[in-house]
C-alpha positions in Angstrom: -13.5 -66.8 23.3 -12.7 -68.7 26.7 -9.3 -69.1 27.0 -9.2 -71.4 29.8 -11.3 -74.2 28.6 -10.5 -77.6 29.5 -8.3 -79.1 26.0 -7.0 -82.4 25.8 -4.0 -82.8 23.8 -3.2 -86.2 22.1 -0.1 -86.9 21.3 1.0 -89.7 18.1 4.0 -88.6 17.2 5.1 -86.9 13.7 7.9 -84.7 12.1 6.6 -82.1 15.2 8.4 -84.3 17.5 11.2 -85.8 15.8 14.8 -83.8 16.3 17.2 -83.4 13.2 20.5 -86.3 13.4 23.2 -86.0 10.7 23.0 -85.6 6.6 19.8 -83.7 6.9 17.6 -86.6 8.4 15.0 -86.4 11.3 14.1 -89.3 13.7 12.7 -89.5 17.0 14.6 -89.2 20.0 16.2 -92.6 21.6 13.0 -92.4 24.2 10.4 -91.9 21.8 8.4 -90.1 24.5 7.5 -87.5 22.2 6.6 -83.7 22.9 7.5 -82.1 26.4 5.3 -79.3 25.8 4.7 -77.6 29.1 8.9 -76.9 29.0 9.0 -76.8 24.9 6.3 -74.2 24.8 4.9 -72.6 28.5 3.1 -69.9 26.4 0.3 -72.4 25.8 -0.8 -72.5 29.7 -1.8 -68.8 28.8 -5.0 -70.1 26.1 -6.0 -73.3 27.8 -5.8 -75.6 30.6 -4.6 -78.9 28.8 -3.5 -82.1 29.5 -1.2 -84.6 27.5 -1.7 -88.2 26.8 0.6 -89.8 24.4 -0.8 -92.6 22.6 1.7 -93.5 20.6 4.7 -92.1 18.9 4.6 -93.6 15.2 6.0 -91.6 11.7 2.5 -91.1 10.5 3.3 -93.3 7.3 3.1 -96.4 9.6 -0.6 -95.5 10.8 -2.9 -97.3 9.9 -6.7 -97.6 10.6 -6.0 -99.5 14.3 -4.0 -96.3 15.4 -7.4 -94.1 14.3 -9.6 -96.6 16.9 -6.6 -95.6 19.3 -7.5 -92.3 19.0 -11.1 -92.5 18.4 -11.5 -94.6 21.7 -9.8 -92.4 24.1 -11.8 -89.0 22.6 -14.7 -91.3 23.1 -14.0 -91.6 26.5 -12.8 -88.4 27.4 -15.8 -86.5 25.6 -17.3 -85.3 28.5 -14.6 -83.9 30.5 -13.1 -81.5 27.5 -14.1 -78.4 25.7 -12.4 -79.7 22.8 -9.1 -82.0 21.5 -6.0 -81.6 19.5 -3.9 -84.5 18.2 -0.7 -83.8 17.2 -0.2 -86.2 14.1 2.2 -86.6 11.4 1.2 -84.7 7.7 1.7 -87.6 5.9 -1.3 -89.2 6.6 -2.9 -86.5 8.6 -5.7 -86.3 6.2 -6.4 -89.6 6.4 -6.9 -90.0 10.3 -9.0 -86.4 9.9 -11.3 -87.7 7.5 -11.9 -91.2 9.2 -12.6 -89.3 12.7 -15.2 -87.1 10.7 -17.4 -89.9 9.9 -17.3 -92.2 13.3 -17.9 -88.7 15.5 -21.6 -88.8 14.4 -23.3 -85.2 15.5 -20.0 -84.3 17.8 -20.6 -80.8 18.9 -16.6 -80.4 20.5 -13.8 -79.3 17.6 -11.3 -81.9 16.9 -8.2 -80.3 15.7 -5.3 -82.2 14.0 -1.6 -80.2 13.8 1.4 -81.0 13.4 4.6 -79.4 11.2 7.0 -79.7 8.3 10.3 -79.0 10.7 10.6 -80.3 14.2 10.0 -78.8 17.2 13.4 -79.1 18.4 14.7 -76.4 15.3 14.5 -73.2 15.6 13.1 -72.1 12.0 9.9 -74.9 12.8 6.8 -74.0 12.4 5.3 -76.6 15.0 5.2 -73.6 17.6 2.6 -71.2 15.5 0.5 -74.4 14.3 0.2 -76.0 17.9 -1.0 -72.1 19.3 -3.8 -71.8 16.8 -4.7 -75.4 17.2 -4.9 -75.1 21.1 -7.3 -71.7 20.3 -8.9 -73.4 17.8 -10.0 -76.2 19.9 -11.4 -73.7 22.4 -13.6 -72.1 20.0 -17.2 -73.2 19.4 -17.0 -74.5 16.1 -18.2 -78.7 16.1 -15.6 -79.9 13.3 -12.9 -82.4 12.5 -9.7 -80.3 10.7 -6.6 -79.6 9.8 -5.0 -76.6 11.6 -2.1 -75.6 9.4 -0.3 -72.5 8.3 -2.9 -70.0 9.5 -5.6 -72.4 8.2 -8.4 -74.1 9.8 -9.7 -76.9 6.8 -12.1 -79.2 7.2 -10.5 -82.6 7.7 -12.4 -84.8 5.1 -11.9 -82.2 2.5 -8.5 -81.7 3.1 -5.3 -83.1 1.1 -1.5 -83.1 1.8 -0.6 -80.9 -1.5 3.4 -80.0 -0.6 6.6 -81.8 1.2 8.6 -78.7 1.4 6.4 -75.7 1.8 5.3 -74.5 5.2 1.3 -74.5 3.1 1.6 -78.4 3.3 -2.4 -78.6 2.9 -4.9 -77.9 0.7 -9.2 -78.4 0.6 -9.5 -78.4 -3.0 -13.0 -77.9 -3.4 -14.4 -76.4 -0.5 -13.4 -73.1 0.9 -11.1 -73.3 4.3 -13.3 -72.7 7.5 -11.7 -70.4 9.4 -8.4 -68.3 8.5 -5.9 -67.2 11.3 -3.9 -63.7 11.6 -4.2 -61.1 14.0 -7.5 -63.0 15.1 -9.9 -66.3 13.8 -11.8 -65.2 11.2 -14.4 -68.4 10.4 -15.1 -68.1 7.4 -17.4 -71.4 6.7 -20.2 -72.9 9.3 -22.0 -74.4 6.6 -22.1 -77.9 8.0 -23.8 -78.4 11.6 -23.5 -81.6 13.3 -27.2 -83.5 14.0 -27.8 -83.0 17.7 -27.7 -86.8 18.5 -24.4 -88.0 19.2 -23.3 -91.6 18.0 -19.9 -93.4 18.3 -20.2 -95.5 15.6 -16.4 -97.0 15.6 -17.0 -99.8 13.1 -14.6 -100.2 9.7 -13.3 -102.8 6.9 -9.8 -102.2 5.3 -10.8 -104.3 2.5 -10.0 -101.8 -0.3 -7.7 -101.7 -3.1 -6.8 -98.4 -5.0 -6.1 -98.8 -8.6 -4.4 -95.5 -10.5 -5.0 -95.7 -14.0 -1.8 -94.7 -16.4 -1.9 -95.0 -20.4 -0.1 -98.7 -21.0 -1.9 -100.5 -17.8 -3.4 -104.3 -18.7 -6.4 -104.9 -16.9 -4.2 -108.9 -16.7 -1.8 -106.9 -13.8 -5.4 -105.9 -11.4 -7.3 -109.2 -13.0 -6.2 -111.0 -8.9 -8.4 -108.7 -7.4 -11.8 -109.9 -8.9 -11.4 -113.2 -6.4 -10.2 -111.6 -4.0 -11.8 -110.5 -0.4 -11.6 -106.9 -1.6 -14.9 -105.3 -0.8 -14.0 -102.2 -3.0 -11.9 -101.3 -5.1 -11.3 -97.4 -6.0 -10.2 -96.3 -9.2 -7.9 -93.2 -9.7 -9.2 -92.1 -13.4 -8.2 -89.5 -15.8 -10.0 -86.5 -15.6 -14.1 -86.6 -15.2 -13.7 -90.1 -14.8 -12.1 -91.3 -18.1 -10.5 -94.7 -18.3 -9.2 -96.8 -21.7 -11.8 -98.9 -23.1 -10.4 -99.9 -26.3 -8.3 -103.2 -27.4 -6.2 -104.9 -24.3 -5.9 -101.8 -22.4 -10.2 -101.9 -21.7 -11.0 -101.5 -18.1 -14.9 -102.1 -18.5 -14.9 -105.9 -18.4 -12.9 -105.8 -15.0 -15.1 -103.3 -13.7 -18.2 -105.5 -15.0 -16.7 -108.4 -12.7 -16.3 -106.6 -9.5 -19.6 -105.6 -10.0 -20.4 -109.5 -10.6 -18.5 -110.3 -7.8 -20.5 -107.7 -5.4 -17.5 -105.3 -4.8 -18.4 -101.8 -5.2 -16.4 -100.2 -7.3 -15.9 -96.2 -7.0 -14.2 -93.8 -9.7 -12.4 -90.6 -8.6 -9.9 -87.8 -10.5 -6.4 -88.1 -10.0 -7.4 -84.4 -10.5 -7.4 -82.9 -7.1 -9.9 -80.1 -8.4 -13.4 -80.7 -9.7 -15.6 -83.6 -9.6 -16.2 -87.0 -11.4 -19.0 -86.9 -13.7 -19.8 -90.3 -15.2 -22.4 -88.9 -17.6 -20.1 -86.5 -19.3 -17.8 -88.9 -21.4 -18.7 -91.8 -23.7 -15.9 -94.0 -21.4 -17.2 -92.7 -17.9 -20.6 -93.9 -19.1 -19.6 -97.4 -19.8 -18.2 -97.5 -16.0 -21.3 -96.2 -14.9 -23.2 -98.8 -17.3 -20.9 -102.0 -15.8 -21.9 -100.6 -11.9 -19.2 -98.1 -11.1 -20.2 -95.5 -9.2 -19.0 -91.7 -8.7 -16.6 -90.4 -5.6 -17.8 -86.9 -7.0 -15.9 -84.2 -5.5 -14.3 -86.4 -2.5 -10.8 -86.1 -2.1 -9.0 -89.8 -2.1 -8.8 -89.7 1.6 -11.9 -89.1 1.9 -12.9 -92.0 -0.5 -11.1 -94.6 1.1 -12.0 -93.8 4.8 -15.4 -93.2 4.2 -15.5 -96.6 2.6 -13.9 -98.1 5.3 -16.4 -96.5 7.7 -19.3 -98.0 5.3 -18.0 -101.2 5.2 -17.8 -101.7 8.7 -21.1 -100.5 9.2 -23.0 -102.7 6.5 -23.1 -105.9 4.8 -25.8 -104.7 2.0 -23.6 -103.2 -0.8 -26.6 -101.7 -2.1 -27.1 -99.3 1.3 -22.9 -98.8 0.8 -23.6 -97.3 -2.6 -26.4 -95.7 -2.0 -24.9 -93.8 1.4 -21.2 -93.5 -0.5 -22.7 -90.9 -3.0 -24.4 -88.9 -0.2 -23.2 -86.6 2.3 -22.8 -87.9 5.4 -20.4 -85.2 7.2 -19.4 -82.1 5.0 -17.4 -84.2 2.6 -18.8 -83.8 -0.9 -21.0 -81.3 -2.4 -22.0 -83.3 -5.6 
């Protein structure tokens, strides 16, 4: 591995660069500048020449899909001057931006690393030091992903989940294996997916979605607003494969039925993080499939929502946004 490649570091603030205040909180500092890391952590000039940019310093629970054009714009633009990027990014939603970058970075052949950490910088027991050195020598190896560097990890970003607030192991890839592991060296483990050689920007996305999680006692009366609403999709969190009630006022069908009406697509995942959504297994996940739902299969949620997003923005036809939502477009469902 070349240890002096050329790494831009992008900086959007996060837990990693928050210090501690009083009665156990965290906050940024009064400047909100963010990360000093050349005098925070000089051991990094030893893997990489890097620069810093801060973009913005935001708790990640206040991104939202204008901060990921932020980002995507200035990798973008920066593409050809780098070996490879990290962002350092709040866990909260971490996932999210990982997932949305996966899809617009069309046949990217430079790894795009998100880290970040569960304890701030600033405190000595954080584990923002070992994440941000095997995100730096991550993003200098050859490997052409979006992921997740975290506790000795390397996920894939669109198949990745935040599973823990308290544990160092904040993330998890359910259903596909992690792609590289980290100890005394970087074992990858998984190259499975290879971008297409052509690379396309295609920075183009609709937030008009509306997540609906299924719990025993919900009327269909409480979501009945969104049938006339600009919603373009609408994903629903079922039980299990894909189970939702379809007996006496607690039916879902006939809702479904008029999204479907209405020309919303309208997708079913698990609140199961494990497994996949079959809509031909159950005699209630093949009414959904009957009334024009369609499956998220093994998708996590996050990949669901920003892969819709990206659809969205990118077509008009909801028949090509069904069609392209259950294939694979970058490594992020396998049924």
């Amino acid at each position: 591995m070349n240890t002096m490649k050329q790494i831009l570091i992008l900086q959007t603030g996060g837990t990693i660069a928050m210090r501690e205040g009083n009665s156990e909180t965290v906050d940024f500092p009064n400047n909100g500048m963010g990360l000093h890391l050349r005098e925070q952590m000089p051991e990094l000039e030893k893997l990489a020449n890097f620069v810093v940019h801060t973009l913005f310093i935001e708790d990640s629970s206040d991104i939202n899909p204008t901060h990921w054009e932020t980002i995507a714009l200035h990798i973008y633009q920066n593409h050809e001057l780098y070996d490879g990027f990290v962002i350092i990014h709040g866990t909260d939603t971490m996932a999210y931006t990982a997932s949305f970058l996966s899809f617009i970075f069309k046949g990217f052949n430079k790894p795009i690393v998100l880290t970040g950490s569960q304890i701030p910088l600033h405190n000595v027991r954080s584990d923002a030091r070992r994440n941000m050195i095997n995100a730096l020598e991550l993003a200098c190896s050859d490997i052409n992903e979006v992921g997740i560097c975290f506790n000795d990890k390397f996920l894939r970003g669109n198949r990745s989940t935040k599973m823990s607030i308290g544990d160092f192991d904040a993330f998890s890839s359910p259903n596909f294996p992690p792609l590289a592991e980290i100890g005394l060296n970087i074992i990858f483990l998984n190259k499975e997916y290879k971008s297409k050689p052509n690379f396309e920007f295609l920075c183009r996305w609709d937030d008009r979605i509306a997540i609906i999680k299924v719990y025993p006692g919900m009327k269909p009366d409480y979501i009945a607003h969104l049938i006339e609403s600009d919603v373009q999709c609408v994903i629903i969190e079922a039980f299990g494969s894909g189970n939702v009630p379809v007996k006496s006022a607690y039916d879902l069908i006939p809702f479904v039925q008029s999204c479907t009406n209405k020309g919303k697509t309208v997708v079913i995942t698990s609140q199961a993080p494990y497994d996949a959504v079959d809509l031909d297994k159950y005699a209630n996940a093949r009414l959904l499939k009957q009334a024009g739902a369609i499956s998220a299969g093994d998708m996590t949620i996050e990949a669901c929502v920003t892969k819709m997003m990206f659809l969205l923005g990118q077509y008009k036809n909801h028949d090509i946004i069904r069609s392209l939502f259950e294939q694979n477009l970058a490594g992020e469902r396998s049924i």
